[in-house]
C-alpha positions as CSV (number, residue, x, y, z in Angstrom):
1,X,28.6,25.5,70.2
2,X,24.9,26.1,69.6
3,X,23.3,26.1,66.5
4,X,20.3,27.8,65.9
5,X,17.7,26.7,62.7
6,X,14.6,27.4,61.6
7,X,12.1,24.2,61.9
8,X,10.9,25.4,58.2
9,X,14.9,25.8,57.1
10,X,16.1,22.1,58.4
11,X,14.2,20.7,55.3
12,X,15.7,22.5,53.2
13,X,19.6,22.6,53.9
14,X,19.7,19.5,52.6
15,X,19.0,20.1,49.1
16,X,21.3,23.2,49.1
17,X,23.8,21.0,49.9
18,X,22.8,18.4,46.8
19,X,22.7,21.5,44.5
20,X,26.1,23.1,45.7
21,X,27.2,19.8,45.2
22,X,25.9,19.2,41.1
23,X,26.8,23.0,40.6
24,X,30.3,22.3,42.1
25,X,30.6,18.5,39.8
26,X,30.0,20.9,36.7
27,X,32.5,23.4,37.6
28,X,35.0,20.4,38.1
29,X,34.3,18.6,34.8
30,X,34.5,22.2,32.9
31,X,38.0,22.5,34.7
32,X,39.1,19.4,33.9
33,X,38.5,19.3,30.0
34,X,40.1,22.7,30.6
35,X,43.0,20.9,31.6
36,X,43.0,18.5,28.4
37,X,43.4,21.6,26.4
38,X,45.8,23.9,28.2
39,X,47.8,21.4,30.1
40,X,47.9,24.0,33.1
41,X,48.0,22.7,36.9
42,X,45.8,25.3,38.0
43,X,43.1,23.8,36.2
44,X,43.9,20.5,37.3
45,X,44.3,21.8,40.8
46,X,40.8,23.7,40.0
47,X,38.9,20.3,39.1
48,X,40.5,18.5,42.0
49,X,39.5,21.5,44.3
50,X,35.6,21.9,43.3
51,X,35.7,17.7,43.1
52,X,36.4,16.9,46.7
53,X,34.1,20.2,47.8
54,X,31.3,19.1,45.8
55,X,31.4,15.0,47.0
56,X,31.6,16.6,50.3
57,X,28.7,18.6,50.0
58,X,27.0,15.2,48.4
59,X,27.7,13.2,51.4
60,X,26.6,15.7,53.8
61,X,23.3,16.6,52.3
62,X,22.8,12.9,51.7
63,X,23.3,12.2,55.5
64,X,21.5,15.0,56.4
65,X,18.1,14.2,53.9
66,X,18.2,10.9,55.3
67,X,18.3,11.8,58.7
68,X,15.4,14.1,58.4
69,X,13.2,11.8,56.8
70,X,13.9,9.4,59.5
71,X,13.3,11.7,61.5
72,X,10.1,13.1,60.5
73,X,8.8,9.2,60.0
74,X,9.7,8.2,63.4
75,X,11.8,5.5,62.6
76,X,15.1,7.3,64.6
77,X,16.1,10.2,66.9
78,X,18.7,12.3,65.4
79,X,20.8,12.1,69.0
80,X,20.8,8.4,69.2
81,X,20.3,5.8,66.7
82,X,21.6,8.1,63.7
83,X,24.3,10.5,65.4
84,X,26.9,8.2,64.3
85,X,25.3,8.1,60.3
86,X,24.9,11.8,60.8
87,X,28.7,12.2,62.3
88,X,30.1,10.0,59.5
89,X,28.6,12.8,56.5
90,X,29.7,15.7,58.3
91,X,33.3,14.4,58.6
92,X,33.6,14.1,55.0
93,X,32.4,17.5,54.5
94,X,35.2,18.7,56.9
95,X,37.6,16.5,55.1
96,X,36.9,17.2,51.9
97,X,36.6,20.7,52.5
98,X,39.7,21.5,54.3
99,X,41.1,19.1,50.9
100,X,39.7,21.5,48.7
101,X,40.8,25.1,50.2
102,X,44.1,23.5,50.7
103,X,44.8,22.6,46.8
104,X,43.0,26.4,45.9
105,X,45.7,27.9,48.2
106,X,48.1,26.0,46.0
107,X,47.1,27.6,43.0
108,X,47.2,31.0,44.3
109,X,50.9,31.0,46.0
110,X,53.4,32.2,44.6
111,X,55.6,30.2,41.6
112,X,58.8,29.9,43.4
113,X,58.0,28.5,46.5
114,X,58.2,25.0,46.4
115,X,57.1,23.4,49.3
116,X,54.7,20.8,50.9
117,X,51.7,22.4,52.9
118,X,50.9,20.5,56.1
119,X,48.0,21.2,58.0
120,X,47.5,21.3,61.3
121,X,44.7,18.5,62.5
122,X,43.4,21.1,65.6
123,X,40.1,21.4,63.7
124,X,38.0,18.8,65.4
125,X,34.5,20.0,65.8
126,X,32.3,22.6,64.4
127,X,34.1,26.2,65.7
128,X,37.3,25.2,64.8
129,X,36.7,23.6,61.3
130,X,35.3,27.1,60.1
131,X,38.0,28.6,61.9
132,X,40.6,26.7,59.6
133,X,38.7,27.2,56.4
134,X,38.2,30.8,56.4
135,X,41.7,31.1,57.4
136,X,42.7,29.5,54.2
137,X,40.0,30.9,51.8
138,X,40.7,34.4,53.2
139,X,44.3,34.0,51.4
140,X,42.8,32.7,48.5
141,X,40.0,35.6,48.2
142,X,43.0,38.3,49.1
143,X,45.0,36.7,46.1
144,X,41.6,36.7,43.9
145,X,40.7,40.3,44.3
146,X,44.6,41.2,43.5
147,X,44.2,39.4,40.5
148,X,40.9,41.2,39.4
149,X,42.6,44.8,40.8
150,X,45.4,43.9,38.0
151,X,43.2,42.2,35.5
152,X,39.9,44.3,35.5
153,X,37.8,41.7,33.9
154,X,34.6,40.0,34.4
155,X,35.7,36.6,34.9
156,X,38.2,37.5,37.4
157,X,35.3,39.4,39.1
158,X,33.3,36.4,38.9
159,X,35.8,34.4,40.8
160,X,36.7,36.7,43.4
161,X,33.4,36.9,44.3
162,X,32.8,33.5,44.1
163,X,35.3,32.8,46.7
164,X,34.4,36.1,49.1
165,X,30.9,34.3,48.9
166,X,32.2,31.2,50.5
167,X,34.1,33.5,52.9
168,X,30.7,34.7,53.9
169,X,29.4,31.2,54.4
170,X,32.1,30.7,56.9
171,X,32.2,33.9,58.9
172,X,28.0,33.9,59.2
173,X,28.5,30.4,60.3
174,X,30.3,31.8,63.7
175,X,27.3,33.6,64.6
176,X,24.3,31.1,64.3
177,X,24.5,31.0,68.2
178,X,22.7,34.5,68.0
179,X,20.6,34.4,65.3
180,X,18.8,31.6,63.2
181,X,18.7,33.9,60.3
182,X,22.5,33.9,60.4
183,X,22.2,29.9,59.4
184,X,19.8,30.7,56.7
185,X,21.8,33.8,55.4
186,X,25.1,31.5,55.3
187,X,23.7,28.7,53.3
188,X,22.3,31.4,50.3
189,X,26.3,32.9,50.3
190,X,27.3,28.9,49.8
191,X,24.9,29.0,47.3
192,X,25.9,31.9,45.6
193,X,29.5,30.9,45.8
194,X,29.0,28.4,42.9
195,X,26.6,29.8,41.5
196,X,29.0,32.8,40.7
197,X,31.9,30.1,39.8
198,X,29.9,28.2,37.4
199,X,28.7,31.4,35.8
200,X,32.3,32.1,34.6
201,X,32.8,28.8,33.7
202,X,29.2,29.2,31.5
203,X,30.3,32.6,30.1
204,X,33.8,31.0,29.1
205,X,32.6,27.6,27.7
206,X,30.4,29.6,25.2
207,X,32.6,31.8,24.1
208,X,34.6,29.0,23.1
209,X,32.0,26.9,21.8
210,X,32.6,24.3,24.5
211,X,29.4,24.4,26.0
């Protein structure tokens, strides 16, 4: 599958991914002292969630920083000496990331059904690992916007579109064969994804005096 990206734009990906990555870290650590409090799996599930996202993120704009400034210094070609170092961070992402959606469609089913969720390992390459994670963040963002229908409140807002924001990053991912603005446009949804997440988690934490 082609993907299109501005020269000016491949620079910069990297450091979205680092920032994702601390903004995601923070949301994990809030969730997790949550959990000290409350006790409640979802937070647990939460902090687990945002931790494997965000050290995939890490890894992959780690990788990716690298391999441009190897790039740009002439030291390696992306398609030969590097494609393996390259390969090895965006694995991780798609590990991690399938990881992550997987435990936020735990939280989200339903209390009675007990069950273990396998996954299906048909996701090899680029098409098909966005194909698998919108699949299961749609479910989460159809559970998330029931919950703020019922609830009404900012927070639960927050989240949903938190989550729809990822969806975004997903679906606009599909079309970067047609556009290179459709690469740029998904990486500021990822952006705003945790963005929106750790703005709950801000707005929470001070209410409560935690932050």
């Amino acid at each position: 599958m082609l993907i299109l990206i501005p020269e000016w734009f491949f620079s910069i990906q990297p450091f979205i991914y680092i920032l994702a990555s601390m903004i995601g870290f923070l949301v994990s650590f809030y969730f997790y002292r949550s959990f000290t409090f409350s006790k409640q799996k979802n937070h647990y599930y939460m902090y687990l969630s945002f931790a494997s996202l965000s050290m995939g993120f890490l890894v992959l704009g780690v990788t990716e920083l690298y391999t441009y400034l190897s790039i740009m210094q002439g030291t390696a070609n992306m398609f030969e000496n590097f494609a393996s170092f390259r390969d090895l961070g965006i694995w991780m992402y798609y590990i991690c990331s399938i990881m992550s959606y997987s435990l936020l469609c735990l939280i989200y089913l339903p209390k009675d059904l007990k069950f273990a969720l396998f996954l299906p390992y048909w996701y090899k390459g680029f098409p098909y690992f966005h194909v698998l994670s919108l699949f299961l963040i749609s479910y989460v963002i159809f559970r998330a916007t029931a919950n703020w229908f019922v609830t009404r409140t900012k927070n639960s807002m927050l989240i949903m579109l938190s989550f729809l924001s990822i969806g975004f990053y997903h679906t606009f991912m599909f079309f970067t064969s047609f556009s290179e603005w459709m690469f740029v446009i998904a990486h500021l949804c990822l952006l705003a994804g945790f963005i929106g997440m750790f703005w709950m988690i801000f707005r929470v934490s001070r209410k409560k005096g935690r932050f």
